[in-house]
C-alpha positions in Angstrom: 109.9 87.5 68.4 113.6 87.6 69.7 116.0 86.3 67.5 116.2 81.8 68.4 119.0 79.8 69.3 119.0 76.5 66.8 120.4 74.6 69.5 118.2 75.6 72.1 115.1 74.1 69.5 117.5 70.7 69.4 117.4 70.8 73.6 113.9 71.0 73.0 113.7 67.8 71.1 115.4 66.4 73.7 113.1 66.8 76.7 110.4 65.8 75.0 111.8 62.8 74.7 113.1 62.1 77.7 110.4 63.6 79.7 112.4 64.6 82.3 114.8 67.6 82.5 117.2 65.4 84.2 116.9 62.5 81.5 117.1 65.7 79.0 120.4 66.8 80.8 122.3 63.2 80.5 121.5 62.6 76.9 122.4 66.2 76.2 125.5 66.1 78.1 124.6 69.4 79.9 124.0 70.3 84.0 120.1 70.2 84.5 120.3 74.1 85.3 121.6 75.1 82.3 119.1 73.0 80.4 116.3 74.6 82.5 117.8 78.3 81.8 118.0 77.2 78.4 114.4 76.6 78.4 113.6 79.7 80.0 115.7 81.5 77.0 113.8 79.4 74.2 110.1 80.1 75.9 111.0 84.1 76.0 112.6 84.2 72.4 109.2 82.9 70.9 106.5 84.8 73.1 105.0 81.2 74.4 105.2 79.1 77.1 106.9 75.5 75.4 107.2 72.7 78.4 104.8 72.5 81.3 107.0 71.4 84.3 105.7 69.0 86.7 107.9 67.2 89.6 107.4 64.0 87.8 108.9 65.0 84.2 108.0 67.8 81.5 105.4 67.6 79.1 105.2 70.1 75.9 102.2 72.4 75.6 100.1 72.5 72.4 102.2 75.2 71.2 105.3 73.6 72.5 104.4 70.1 70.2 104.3 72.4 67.5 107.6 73.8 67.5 108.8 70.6 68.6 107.4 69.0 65.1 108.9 71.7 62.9 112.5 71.3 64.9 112.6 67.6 63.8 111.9 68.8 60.4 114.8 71.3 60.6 116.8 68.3 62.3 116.5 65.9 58.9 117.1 68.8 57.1 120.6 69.1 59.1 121.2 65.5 58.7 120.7 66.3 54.3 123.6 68.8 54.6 125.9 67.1 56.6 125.4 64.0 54.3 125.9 66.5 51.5 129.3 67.8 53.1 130.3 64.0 53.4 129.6 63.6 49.6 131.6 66.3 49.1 134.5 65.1 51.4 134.3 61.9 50.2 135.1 62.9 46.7 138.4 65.2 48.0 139.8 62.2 49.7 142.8 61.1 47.7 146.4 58.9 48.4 147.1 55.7 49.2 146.6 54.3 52.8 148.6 51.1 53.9 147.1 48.6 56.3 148.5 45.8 57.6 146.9 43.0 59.4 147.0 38.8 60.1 145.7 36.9 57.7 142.5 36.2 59.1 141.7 39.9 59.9 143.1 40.4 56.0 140.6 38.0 54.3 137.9 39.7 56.2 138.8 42.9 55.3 139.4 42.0 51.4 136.3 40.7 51.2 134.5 43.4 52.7 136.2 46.7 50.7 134.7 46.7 47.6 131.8 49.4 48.0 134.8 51.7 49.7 136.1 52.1 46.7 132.8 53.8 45.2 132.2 56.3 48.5 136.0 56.7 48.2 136.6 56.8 44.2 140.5 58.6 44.7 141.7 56.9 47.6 144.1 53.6 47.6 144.0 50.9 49.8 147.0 48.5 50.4 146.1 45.6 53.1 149.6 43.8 53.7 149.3 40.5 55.6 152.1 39.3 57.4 152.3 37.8 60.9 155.3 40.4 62.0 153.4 43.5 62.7 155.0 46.7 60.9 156.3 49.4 62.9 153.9 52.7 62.5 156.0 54.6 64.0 158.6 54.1 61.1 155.4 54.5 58.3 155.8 51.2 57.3 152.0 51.3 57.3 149.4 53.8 58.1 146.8 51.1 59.9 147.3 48.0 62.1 144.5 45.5 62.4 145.8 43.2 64.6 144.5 40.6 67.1 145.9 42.5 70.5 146.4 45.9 71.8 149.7 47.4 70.6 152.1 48.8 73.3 153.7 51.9 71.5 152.4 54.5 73.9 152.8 57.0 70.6 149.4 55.4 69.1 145.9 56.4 68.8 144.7 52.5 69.4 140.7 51.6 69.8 139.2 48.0 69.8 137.0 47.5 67.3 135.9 43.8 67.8 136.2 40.4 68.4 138.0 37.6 66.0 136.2 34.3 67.7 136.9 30.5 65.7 135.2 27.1 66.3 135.8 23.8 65.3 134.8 22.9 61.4 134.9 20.0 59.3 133.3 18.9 55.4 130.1 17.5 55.1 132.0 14.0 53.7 134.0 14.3 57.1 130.7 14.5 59.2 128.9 11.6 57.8 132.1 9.8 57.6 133.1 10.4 61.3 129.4 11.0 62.7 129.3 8.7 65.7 133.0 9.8 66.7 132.1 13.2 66.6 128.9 13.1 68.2 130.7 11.3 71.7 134.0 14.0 70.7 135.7 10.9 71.1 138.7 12.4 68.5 141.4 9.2 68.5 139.5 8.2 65.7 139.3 11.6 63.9 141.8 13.7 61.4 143.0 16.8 62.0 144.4 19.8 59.9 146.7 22.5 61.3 149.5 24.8 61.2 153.0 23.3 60.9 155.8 23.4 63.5 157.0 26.7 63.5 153.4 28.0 63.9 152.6 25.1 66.2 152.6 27.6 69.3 149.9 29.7 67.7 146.9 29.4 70.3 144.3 28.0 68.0 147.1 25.2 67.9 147.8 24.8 71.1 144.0 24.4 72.0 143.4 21.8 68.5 146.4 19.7 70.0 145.1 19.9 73.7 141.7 18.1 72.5 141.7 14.9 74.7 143.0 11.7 72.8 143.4 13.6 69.8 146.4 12.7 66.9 148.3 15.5 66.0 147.3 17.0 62.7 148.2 14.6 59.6 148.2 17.9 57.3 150.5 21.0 58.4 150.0 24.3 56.5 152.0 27.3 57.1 148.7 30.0 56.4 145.4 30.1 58.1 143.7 30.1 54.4 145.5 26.6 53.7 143.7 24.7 56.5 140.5 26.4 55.4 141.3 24.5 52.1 142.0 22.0 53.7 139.1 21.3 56.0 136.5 22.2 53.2 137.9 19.8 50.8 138.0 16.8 53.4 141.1 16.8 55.0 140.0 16.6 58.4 139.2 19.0 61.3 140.3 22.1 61.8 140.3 25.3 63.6 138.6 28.3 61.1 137.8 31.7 62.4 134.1 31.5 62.7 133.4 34.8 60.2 135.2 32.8 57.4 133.9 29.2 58.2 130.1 30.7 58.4 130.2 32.0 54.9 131.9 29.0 53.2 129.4 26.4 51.9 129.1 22.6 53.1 131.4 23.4 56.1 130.0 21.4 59.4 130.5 23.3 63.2 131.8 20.7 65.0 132.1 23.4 68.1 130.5 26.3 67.0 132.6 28.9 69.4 135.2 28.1 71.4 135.4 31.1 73.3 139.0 30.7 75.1 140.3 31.5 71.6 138.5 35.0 71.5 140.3 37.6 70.1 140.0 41.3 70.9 140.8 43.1 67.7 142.4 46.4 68.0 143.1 49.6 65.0 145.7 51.4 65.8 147.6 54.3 63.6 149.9 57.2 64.3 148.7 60.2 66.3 149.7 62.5 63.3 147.4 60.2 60.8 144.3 61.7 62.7 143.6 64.6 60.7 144.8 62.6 57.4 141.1 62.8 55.0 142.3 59.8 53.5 143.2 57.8 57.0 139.7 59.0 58.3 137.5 57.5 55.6 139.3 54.4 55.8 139.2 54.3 60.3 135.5 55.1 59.6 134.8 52.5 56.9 136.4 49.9 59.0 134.6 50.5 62.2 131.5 50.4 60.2 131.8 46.7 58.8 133.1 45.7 62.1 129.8 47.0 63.4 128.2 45.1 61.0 129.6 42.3 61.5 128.8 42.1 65.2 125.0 43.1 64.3 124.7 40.1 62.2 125.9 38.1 64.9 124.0 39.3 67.5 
């Protein structure tokens, strides 16, 4: 038997799947021809014909199912190693990365960073929250988390989700304020927001634009202050949603109000790309944004 191609066993794997050699070619990101020659290649290497090739899709001989079986073997065995390798990576990862976000985006991210720091024992993480975003160009951060797409054209920017809010109030306020609420009739209601030089915020804007409503009795400067505020019995208030659905005794008012949807966008300097420590924290991120928008789904 000629000597195999690994890859050409993982192509294998791959139209059995599909079923189809052009189904194959998609998912493999290869021309339909090559995959067929590729084929042809893998079939002469081991002495046996792998695939029988109808004009409606491919189906794998008894032989073919075979090899097919011990290539998805040496697959999870290739999956062990490269988990190994990130183990190993994981551990030379050192330094201190600086991010900086908006307070919303920064509670969420506080919250969530814990297990980082034992995949990641020797690397730092500073989250500074301001509403002024910091210039990356300048260094002073590594990572911006912010709520909109940056315009430095020097950045390597992706959006990794979306910051939605709704429309929450205490328990004590909905019993209180039941029938008001129930008609959205909010003359009657109290409200909690951000004070005047925040007042142009859009969550504000929208909270003051409700129809007959006062304007908030209780200003705060921070987005964490009206939280307090609302869960303790202030009044209304406008929460983003991931924070209000995990705080106990809080009542949606309006679940989602989806003219305050956010796209949130990372962003960090081109020359951060190859930076081990950088990477494990990009990667981490993505992967409890993910999360996040699995458990909402």
């Amino acid at each position: 038997m000629k000597q195999l191609n690994w890859d050409d066993l993982r192509l294998l794997g791959i139209i059995a799947r599909e079923g189809t050699l052009r189904g194959a070619s998609k998912k493999a990101g290869v021309s339909p021809a090559t995959l067929s020659r590729r084929l042809d290649d893998l079939e002469e290497a081991v002495g046996h014909k792998l695939v029988e090739r109808f004009q409606g899709g491919c189906v794998p001989t008894a032989f073919g199912a075979d090899v097919i079986a011990l290539a998805g073997q040496m697959g999870e065995i290739a999956l062990d190693v490269e988990r190994t390798r990130d183990r190993q990576d994981a551990h030379a990862a050192s330094g201190l990365v600086r991010i900086n976000t908006d307070e919303w985006l920064s509670y969420f991210l506080t919250t969530r960073f814990a297990r980082f720091h034992d995949t990641y024992p020797n690397v730092e993480v500073e989250i500074i929250t301001s509403h002024r975003p910091y210039n990356l160009t300048r260094r002073e951060a590594d990572i911006a988390i912010r709520p909109y797409r940056p315009e430095q054209l020097d950045l390597v920017t992706r959006r990794i989700g979306t910051l939605s809010f709704g429309l929450y109030c205490s328990q004590d306020v909905a019993t209180r304020h039941a029938a008001a609420l129930a008609k959205q009739e909010w003359a009657s209601v109290p409200f909690v927001g951000f004070d005047e030089p925040r007042a142009e915020f859009q969550s504000d804007r929208w909270l003051r634009a409700l129809p007959g409503a006062p304007a908030p009795w209780m200003k705060c400067s921070y987005g964490l202050g009206i939280l307090d505020g609302v869960a303790h019995g202030a009044g209304l208030g406008v929460l983003a949603t991931f924070l209000a659905g995990a705080a106990q005794d809080l009542v949606a008012v309006i679940p989602h109000i989806p003219e305050l949807d956010q796209g949130i966008w990372l962003s960090m300097h081109g020359g951060l790309r190859t930076s081990a420590r950088v990477r494990a924290v990009v990667d981490f991120m993505e992967q409890v944004f993910s999360e996040h928008r699995e458990t909402r789904a």
